[in-house]
C-alpha angles and dihedrals in degrees: 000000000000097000127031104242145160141189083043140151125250132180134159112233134172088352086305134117119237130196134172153179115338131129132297104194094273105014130063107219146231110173131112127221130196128202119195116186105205085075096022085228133149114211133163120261126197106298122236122266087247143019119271136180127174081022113168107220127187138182112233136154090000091307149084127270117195110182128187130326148151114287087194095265099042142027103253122230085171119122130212122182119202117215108194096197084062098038083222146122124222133167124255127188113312121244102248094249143343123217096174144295119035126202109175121206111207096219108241099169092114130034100243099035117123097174113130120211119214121210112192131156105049108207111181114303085341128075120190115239096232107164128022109188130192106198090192093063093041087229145110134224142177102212085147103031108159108003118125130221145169121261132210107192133199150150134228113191100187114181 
C-alpha cells in the first residue's frame, strides 16, 4: 500500500483490491487505495468525503459501500457509496445509529437479493442485528431490531 494503515476496509470489486480509511499511528484517514493485480500496482483512488477508521466496506451492485466508522471524536452512522466509473464518493441514507463496531453480511439467501445486513454491538458470543439496509431501495429498516443471535463470521478474497 501507499499509505501504512490499519483498522481499515477493505472489500474486492471488478478483479481489483480496495482499501479505505483506517489509522495511520497519529491521522485518521480518509483516503482510498486500489490494487490491481494485472500491474501489481498500488495507486490512490478518490477519498472519502470523511474520515473513517474501523469502516466496514462492502462491494454491492458494482460499488463501494463504506458504512460506519470512527472519525477519531464519534462513532460514525453515516453511509458513502463509491462509484468507479466516476471515480467519486456520495452519500447515500444513514444507518439510524451506530453503537460501535460494525461487520455487514451481504444476504445471499436468494439469487437476485442485494440487502446488506448490518451486525453491530458485540456482547459476548451475540451480537445484536441493529440495521438492515437495502441499497437498492435507498432505505433502512429494523425487522430485527434487538434479537439476538449467534454469528459465525468469514471471508472469502477470490482473485
Amino acid at each position: 500500500m501507499l499509505t501504512r494503515r490499519c483498522r481499515l476496509g477493505v472489500a474486492s470489486l471488478n478483479s481489483k483490491l480496495y482499501v479505505c480509511g483506517g489509522y495511520d499511528g497519529s491521522t485518521f484517514l480518509q483516503t482510498v487505495e486500489m490494487f490491481d493485480p494485472a500491474t501489481n500496482q498500488w495507486k490512490y483512488v478518490a477519498p472519502m468525503n470523511v474520515m473513517r477508521s474501523r469502516v466496514a466496506l462492502v462491494a454491492n451492485l458494482g460499488k463501494l459501500w463504506a458504512i460506519g466508522g470512527y472519525d477519531g471524536v464519534t462513532n460514525l452512522s453515516t453511509v458513502e457509496v463509491y462509484d468507479p466509473n466516476t471515480d467519486s464518493w456520495s452519500f447515500v441514507a444513514p444507518m439510524c445509529a451506530h453503537e460501535g463496531g460494525c461487520v455487514l453480511v451481504k444476504m445471499a439467501h436468494r439469487p437476485h437479493s442485494q440487502s446488506m445486513v448490518c451486525l453491530q454491538s458485540l456482547q459476548g458470543p451475540h451480537m445484536e442485528v441493529d440495521v438492515v439496509y437495502a441499497p437498492h431501495l435507498e432505505t433502512l429498516a429494523h425487522p430485527f431490531a434487538h434479537t439476538m443471535i449467534h454469528v459465525c463470521l468469514s471471508l472469502e478474497i477470490v482473485f
